[in-house]
mmCIF file of the N, C-alpha and C atoms, coordinates in Angstrom:
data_MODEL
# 
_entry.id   MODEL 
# 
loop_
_atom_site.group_PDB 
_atom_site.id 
_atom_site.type_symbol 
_atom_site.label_atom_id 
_atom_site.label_alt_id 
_atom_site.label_comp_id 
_atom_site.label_asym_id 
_atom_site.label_entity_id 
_atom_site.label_seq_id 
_atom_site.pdbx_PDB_ins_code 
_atom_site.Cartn_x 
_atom_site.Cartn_y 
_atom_site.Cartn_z 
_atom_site.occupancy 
_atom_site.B_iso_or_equiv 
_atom_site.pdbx_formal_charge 
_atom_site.auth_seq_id 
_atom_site.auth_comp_id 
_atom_site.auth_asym_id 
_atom_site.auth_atom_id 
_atom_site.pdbx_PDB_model_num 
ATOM 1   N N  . UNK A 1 1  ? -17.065 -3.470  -16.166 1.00 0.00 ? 1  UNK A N  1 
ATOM 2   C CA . UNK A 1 1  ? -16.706 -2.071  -16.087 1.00 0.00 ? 1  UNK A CA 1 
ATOM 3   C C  . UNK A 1 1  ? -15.609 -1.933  -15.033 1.00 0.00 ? 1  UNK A C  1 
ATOM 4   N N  . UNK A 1 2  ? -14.781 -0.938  -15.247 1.00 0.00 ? 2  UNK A N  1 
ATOM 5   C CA . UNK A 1 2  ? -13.698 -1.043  -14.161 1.00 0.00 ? 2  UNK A CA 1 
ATOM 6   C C  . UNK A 1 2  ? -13.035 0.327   -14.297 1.00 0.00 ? 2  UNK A C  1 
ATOM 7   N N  . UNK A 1 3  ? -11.735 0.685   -14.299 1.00 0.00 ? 3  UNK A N  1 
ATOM 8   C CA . UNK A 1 3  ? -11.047 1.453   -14.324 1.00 0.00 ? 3  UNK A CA 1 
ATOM 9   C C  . UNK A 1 3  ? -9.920  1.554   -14.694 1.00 0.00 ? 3  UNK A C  1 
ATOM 10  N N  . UNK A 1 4  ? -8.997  2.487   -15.138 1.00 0.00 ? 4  UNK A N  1 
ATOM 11  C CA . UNK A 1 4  ? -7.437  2.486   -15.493 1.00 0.00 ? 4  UNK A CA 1 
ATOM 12  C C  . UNK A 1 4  ? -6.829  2.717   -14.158 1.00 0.00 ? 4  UNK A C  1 
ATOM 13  N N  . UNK A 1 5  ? -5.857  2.001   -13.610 1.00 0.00 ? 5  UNK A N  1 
ATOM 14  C CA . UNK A 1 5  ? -5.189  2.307   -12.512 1.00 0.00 ? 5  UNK A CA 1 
ATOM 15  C C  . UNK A 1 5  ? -4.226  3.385   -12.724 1.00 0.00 ? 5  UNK A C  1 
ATOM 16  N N  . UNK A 1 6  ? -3.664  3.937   -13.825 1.00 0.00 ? 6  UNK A N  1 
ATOM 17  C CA . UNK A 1 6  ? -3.261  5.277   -14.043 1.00 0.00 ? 6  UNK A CA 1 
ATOM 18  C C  . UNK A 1 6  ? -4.077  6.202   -13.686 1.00 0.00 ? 6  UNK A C  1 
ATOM 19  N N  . UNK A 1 7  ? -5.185  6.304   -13.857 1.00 0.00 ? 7  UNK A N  1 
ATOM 20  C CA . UNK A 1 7  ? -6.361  7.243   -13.694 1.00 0.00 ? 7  UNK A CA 1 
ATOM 21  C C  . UNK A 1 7  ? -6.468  7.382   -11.916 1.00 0.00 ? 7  UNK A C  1 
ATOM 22  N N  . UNK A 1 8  ? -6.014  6.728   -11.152 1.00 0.00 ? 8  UNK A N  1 
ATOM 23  C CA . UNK A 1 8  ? -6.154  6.946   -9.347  1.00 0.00 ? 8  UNK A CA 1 
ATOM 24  C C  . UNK A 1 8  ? -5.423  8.480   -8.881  1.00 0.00 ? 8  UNK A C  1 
ATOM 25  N N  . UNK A 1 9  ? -5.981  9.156   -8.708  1.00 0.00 ? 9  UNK A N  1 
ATOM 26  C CA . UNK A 1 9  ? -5.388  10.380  -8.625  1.00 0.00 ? 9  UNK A CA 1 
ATOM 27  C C  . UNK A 1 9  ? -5.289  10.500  -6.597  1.00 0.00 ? 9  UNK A C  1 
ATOM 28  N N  . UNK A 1 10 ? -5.951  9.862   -5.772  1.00 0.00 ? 10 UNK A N  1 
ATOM 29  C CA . UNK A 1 10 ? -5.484  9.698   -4.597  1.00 0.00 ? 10 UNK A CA 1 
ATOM 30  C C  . UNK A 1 10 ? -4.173  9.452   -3.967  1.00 0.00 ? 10 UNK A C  1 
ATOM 31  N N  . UNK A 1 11 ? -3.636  9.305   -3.027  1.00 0.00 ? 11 UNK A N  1 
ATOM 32  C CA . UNK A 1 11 ? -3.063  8.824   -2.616  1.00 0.00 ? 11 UNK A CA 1 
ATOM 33  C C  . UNK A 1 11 ? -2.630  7.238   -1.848  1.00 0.00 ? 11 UNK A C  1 
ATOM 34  N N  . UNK A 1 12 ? -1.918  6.733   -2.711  1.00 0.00 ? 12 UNK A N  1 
ATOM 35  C CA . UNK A 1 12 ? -2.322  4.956   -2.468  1.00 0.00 ? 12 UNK A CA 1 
ATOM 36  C C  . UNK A 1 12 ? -0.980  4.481   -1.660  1.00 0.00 ? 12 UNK A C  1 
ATOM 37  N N  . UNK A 1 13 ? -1.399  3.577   -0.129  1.00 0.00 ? 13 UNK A N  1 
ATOM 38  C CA . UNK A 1 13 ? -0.508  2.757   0.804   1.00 0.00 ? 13 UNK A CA 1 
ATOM 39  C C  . UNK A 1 13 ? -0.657  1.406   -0.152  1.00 0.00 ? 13 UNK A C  1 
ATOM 40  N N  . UNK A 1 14 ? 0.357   0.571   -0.865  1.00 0.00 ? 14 UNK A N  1 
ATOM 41  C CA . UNK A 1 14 ? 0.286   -0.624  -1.245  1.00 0.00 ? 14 UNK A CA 1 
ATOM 42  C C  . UNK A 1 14 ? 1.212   -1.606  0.222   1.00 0.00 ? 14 UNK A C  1 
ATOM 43  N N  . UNK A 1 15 ? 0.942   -2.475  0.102   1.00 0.00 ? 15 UNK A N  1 
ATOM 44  C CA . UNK A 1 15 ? 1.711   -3.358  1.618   1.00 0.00 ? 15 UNK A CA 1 
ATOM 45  C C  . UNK A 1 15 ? 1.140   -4.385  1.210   1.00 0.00 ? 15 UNK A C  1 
ATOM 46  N N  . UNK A 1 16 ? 2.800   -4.577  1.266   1.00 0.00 ? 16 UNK A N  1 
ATOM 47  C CA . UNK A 1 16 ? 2.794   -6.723  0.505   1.00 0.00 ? 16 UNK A CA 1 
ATOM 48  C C  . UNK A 1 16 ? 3.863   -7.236  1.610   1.00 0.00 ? 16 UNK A C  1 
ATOM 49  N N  . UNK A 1 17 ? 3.774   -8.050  2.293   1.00 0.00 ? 17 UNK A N  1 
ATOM 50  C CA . UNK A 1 17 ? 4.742   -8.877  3.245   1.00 0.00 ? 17 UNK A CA 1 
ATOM 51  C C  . UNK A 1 17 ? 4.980   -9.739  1.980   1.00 0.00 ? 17 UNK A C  1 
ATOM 52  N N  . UNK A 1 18 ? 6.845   -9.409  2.241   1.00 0.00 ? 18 UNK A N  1 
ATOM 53  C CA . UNK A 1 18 ? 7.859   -10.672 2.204   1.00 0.00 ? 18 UNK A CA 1 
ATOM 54  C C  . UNK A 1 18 ? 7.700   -11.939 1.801   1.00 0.00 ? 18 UNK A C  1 
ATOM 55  N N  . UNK A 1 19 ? 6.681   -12.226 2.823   1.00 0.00 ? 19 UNK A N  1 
ATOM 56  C CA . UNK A 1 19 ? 6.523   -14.175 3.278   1.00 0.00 ? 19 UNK A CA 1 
ATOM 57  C C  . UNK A 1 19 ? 5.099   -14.585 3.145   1.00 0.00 ? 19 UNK A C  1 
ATOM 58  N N  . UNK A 1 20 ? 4.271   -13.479 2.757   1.00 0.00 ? 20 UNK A N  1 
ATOM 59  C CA . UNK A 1 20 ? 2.882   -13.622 1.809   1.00 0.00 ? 20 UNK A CA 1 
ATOM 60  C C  . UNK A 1 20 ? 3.345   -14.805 0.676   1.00 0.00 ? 20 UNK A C  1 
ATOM 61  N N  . UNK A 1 21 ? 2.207   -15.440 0.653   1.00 0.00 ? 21 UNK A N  1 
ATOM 62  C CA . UNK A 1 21 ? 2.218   -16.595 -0.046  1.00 0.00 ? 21 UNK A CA 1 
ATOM 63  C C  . UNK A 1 21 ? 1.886   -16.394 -1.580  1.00 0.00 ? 21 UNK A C  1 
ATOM 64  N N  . UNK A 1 22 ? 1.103   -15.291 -1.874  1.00 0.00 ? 22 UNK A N  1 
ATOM 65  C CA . UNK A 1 22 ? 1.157   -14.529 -3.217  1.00 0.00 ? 22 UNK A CA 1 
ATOM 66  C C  . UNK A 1 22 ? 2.398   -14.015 -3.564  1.00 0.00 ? 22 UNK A C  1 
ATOM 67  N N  . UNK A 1 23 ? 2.601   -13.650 -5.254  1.00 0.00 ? 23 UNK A N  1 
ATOM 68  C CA . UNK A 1 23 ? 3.794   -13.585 -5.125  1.00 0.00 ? 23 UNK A CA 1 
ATOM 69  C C  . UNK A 1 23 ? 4.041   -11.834 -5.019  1.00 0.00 ? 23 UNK A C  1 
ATOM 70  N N  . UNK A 1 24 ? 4.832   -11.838 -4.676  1.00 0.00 ? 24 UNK A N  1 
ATOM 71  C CA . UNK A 1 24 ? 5.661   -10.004 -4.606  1.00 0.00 ? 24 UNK A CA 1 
ATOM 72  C C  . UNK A 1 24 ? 5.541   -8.967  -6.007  1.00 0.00 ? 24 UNK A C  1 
ATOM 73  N N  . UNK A 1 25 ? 5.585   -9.898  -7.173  1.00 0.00 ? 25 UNK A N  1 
ATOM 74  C CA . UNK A 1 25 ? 5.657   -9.628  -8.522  1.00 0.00 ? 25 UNK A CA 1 
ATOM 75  C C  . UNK A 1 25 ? 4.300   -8.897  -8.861  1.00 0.00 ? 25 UNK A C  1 
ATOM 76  N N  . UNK A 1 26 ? 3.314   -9.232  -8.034  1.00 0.00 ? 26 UNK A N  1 
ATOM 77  C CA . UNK A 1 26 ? 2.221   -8.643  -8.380  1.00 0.00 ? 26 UNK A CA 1 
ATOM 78  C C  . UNK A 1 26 ? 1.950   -7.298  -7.877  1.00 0.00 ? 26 UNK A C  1 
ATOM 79  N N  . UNK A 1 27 ? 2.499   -7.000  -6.596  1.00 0.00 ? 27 UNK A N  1 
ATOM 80  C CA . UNK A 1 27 ? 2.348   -6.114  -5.527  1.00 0.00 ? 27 UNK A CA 1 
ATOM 81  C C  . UNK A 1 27 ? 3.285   -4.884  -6.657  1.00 0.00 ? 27 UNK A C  1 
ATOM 82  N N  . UNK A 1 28 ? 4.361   -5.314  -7.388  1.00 0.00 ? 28 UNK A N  1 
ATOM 83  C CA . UNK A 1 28 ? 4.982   -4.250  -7.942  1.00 0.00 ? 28 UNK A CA 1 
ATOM 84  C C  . UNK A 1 28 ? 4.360   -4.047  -9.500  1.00 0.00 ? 28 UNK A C  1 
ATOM 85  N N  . UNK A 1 29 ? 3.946   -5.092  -9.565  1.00 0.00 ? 29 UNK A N  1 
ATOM 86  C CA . UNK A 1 29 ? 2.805   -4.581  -11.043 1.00 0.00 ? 29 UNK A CA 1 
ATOM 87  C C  . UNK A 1 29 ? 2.063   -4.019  -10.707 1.00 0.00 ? 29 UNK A C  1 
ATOM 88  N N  . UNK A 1 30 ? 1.655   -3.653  -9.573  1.00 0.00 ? 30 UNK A N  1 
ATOM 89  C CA . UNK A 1 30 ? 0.553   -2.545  -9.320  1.00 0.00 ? 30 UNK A CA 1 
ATOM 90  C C  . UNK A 1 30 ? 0.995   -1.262  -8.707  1.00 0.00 ? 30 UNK A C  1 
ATOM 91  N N  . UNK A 1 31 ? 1.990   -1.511  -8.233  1.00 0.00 ? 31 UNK A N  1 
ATOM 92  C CA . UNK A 1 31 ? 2.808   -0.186  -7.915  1.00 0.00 ? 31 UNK A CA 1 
ATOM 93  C C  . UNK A 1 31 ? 3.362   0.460   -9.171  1.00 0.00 ? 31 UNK A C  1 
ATOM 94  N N  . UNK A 1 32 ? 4.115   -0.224  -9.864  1.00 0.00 ? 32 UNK A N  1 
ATOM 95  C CA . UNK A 1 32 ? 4.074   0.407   -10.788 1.00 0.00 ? 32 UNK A CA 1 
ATOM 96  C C  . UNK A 1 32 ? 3.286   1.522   -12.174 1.00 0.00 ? 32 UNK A C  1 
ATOM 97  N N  . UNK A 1 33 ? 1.683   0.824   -12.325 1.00 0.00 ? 33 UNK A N  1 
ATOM 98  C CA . UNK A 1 33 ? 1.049   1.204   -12.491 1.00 0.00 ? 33 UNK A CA 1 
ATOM 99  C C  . UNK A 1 33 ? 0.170   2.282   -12.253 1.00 0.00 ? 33 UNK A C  1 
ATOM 100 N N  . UNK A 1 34 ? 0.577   2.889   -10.515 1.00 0.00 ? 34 UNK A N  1 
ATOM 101 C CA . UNK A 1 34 ? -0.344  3.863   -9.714  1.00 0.00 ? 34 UNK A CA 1 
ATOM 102 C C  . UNK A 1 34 ? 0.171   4.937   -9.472  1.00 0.00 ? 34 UNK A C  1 
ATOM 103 N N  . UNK A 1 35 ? 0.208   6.242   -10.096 1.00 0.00 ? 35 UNK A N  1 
ATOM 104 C CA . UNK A 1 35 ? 0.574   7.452   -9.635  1.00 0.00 ? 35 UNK A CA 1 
ATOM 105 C C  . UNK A 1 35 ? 0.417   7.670   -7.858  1.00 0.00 ? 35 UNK A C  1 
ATOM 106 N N  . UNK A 1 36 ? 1.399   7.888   -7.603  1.00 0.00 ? 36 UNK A N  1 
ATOM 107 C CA . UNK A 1 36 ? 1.420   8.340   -6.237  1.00 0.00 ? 36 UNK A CA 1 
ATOM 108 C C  . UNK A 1 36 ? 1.505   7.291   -5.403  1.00 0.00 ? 36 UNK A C  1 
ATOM 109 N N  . UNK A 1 37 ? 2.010   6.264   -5.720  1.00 0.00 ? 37 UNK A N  1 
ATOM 110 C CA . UNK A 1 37 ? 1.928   5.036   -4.976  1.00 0.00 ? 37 UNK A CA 1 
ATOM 111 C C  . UNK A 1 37 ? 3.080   5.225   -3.707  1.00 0.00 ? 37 UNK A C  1 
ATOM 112 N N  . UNK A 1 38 ? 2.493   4.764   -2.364  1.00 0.00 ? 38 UNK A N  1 
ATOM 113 C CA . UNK A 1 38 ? 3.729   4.417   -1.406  1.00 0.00 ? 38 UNK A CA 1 
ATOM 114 C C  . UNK A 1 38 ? 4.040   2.986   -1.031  1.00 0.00 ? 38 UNK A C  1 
ATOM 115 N N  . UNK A 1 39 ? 4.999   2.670   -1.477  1.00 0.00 ? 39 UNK A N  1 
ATOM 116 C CA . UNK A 1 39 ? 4.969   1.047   -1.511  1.00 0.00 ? 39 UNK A CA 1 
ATOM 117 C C  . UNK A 1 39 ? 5.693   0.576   0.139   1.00 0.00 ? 39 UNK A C  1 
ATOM 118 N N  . UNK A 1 40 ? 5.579   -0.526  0.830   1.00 0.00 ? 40 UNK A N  1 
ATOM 119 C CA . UNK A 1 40 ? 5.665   -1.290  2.007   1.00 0.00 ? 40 UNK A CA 1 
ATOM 120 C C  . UNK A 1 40 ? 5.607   -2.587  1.684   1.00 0.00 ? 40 UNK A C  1 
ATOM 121 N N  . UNK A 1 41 ? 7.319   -3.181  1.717   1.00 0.00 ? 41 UNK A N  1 
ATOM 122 C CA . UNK A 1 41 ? 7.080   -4.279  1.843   1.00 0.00 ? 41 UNK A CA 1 
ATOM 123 C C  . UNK A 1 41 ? 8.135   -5.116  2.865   1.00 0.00 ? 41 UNK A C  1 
ATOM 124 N N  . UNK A 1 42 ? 7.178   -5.015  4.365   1.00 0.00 ? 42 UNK A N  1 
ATOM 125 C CA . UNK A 1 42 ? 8.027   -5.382  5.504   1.00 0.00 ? 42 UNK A CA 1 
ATOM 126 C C  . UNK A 1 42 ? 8.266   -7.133  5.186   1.00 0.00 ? 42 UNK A C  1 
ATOM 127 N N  . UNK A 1 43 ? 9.828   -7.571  5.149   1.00 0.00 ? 43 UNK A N  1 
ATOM 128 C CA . UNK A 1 43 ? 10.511  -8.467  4.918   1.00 0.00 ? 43 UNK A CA 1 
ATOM 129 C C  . UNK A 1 43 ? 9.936   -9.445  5.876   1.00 0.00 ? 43 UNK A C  1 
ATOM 130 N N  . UNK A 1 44 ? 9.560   -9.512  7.571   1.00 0.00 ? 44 UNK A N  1 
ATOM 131 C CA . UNK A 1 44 ? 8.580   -10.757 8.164   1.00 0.00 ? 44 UNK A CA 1 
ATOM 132 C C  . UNK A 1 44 ? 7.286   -10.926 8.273   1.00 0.00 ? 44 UNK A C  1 
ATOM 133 N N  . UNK A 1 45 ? 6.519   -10.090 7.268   1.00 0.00 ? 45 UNK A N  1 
ATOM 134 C CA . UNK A 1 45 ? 5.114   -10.344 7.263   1.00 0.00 ? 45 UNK A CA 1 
ATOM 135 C C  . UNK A 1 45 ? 4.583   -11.520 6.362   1.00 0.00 ? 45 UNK A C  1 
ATOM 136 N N  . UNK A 1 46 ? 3.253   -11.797 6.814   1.00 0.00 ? 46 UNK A N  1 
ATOM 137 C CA . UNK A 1 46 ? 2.827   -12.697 5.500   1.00 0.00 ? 46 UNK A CA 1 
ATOM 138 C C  . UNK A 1 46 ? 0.960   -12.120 4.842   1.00 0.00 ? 46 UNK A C  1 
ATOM 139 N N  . UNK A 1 47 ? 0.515   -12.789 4.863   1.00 0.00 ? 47 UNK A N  1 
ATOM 140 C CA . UNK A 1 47 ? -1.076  -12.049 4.393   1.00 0.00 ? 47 UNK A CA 1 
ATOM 141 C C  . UNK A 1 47 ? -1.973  -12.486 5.693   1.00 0.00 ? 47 UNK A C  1 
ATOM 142 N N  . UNK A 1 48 ? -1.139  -13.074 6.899   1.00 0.00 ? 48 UNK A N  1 
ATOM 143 C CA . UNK A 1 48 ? -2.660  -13.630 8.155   1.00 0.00 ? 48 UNK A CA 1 
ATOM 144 C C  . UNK A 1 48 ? -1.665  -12.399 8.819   1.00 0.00 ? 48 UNK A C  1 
ATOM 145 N N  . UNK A 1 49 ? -0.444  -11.952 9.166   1.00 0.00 ? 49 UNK A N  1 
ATOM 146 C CA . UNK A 1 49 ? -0.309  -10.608 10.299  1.00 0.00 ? 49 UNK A CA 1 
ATOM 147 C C  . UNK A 1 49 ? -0.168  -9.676  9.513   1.00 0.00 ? 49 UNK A C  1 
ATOM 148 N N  . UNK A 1 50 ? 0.256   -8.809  8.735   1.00 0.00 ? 50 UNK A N  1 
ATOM 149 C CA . UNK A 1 50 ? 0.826   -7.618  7.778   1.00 0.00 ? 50 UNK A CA 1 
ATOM 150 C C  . UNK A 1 50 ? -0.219  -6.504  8.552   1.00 0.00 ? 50 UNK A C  1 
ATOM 151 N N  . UNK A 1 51 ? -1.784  -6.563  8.425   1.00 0.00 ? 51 UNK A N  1 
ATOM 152 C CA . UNK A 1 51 ? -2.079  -5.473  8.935   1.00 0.00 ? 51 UNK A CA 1 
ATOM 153 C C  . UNK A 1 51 ? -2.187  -5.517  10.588  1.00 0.00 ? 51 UNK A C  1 
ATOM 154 N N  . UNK A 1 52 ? -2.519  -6.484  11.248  1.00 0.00 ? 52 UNK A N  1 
ATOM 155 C CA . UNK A 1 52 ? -2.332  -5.957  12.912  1.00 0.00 ? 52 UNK A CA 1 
ATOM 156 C C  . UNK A 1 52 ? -0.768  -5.864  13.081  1.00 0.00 ? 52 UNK A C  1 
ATOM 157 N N  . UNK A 1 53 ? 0.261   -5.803  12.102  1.00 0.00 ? 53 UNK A N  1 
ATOM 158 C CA . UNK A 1 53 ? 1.554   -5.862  13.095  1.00 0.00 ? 53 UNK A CA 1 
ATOM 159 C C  . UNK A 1 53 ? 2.051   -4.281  12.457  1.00 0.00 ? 53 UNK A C  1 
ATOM 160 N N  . UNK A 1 54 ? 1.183   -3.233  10.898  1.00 0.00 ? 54 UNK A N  1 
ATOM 161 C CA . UNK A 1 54 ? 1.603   -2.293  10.803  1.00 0.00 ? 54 UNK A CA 1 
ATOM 162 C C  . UNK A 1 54 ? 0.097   -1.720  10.629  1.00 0.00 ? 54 UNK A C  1 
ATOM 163 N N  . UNK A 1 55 ? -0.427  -2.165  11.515  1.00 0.00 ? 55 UNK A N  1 
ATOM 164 C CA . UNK A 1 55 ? -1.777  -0.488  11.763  1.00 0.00 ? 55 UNK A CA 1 
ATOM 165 C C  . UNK A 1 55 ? -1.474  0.487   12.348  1.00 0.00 ? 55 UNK A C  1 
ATOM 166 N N  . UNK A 1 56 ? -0.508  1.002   13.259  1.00 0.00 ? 56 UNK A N  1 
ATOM 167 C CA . UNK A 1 56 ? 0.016   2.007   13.391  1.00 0.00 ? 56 UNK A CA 1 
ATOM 168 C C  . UNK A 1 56 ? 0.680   3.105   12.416  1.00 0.00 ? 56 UNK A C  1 
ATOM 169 N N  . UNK A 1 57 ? 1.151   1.718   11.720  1.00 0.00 ? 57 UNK A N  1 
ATOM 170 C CA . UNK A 1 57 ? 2.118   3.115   10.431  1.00 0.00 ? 57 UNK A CA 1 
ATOM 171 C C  . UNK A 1 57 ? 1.237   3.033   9.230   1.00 0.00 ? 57 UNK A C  1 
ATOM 172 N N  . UNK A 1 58 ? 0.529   2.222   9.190   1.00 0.00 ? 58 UNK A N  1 
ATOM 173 C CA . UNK A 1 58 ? -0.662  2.932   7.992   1.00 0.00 ? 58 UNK A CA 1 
ATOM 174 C C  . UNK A 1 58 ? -1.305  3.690   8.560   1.00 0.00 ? 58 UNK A C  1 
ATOM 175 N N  . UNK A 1 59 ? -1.842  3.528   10.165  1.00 0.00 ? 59 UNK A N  1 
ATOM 176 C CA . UNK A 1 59 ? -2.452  4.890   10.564  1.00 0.00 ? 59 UNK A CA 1 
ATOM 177 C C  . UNK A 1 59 ? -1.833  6.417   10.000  1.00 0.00 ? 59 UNK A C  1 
ATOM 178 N N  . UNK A 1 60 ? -0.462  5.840   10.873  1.00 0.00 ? 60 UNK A N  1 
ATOM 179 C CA . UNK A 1 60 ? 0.253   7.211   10.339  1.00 0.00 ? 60 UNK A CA 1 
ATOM 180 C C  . UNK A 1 60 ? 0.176   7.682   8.917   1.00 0.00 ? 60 UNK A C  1 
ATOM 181 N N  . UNK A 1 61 ? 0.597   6.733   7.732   1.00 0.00 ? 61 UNK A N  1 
ATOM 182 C CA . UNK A 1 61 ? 0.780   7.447   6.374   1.00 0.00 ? 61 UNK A CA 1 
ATOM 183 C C  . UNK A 1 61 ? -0.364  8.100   6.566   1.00 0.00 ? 61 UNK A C  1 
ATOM 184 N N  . UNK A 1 62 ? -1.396  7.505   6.959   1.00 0.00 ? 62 UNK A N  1 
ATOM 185 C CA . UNK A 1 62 ? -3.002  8.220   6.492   1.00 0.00 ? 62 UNK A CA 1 
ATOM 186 C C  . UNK A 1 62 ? -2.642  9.724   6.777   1.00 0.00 ? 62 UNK A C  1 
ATOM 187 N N  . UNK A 1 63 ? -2.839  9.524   8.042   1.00 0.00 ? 63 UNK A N  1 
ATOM 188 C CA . UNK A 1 63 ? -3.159  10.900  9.091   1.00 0.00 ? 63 UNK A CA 1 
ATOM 189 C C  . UNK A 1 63 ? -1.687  12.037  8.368   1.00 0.00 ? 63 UNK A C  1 
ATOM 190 N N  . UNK A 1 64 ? -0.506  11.464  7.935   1.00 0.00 ? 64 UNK A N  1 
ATOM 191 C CA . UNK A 1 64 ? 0.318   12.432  6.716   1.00 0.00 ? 64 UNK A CA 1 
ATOM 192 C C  . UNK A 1 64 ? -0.198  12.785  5.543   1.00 0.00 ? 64 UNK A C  1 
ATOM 193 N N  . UNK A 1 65 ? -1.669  11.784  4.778   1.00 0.00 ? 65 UNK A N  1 
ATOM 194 C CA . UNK A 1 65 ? -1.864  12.277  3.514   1.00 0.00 ? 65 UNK A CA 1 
ATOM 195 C C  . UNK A 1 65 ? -3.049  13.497  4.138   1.00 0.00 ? 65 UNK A C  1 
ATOM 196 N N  . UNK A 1 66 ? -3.671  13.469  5.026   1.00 0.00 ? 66 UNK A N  1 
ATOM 197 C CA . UNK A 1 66 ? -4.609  14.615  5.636   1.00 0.00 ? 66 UNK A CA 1 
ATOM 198 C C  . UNK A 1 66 ? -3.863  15.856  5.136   1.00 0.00 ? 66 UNK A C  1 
ATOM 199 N N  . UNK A 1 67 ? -4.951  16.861  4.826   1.00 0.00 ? 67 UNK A N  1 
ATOM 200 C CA . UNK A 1 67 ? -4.815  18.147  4.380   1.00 0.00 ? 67 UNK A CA 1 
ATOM 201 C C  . UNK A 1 67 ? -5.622  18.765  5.657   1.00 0.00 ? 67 UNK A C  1 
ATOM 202 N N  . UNK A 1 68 ? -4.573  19.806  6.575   1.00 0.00 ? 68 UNK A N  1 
ATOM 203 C CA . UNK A 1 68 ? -5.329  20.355  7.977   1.00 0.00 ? 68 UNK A CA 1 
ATOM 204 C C  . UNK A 1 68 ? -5.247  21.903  7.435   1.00 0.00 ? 68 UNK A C  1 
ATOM 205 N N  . UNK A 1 69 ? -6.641  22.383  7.452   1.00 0.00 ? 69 UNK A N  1 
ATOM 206 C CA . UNK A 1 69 ? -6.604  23.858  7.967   1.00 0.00 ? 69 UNK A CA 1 
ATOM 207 C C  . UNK A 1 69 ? -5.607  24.344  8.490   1.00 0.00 ? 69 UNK A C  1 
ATOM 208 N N  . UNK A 1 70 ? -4.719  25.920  8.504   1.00 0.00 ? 70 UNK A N  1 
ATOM 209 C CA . UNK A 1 70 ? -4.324  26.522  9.954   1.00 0.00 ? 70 UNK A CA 1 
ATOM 210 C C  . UNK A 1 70 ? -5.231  27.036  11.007  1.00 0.00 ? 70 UNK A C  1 
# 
């Protein structure tokens, strides 16, 4: 059982480093596939640093997809 990745109606951070040993080709077959996708793909990352060297700016996208009261 699974799902249609068209069907993701959230808001989706994809982040594929550069120098990840998987290939890139996949990261955009799935971007492609995802309504609302924000794609990241910093040119010196690989899959052992990508998230401690951008947890700040995925913090951030997050805290931009937030919906705040006035």
């Amino acid at each position: 059982m699974g799902f249609e990745l068209a069907d993701i109606q959230a808001p989706v951070s994809l982040w594929h480093g550069l120098r990840d040993f998987l290939p890139v080709a996949h990261a955009c077959w799935l971007a492609d596939r995802i309504p609302s996708v924000t794609t990241h793909f910093p040119p010196d990352e690989d899959h052992t640093n990508i998230e401690e060297n951008n947890r700040a700016a995925g913090f951030a996208w997050l805290g931009a997809q937030c919906i705040r009261d006035p």
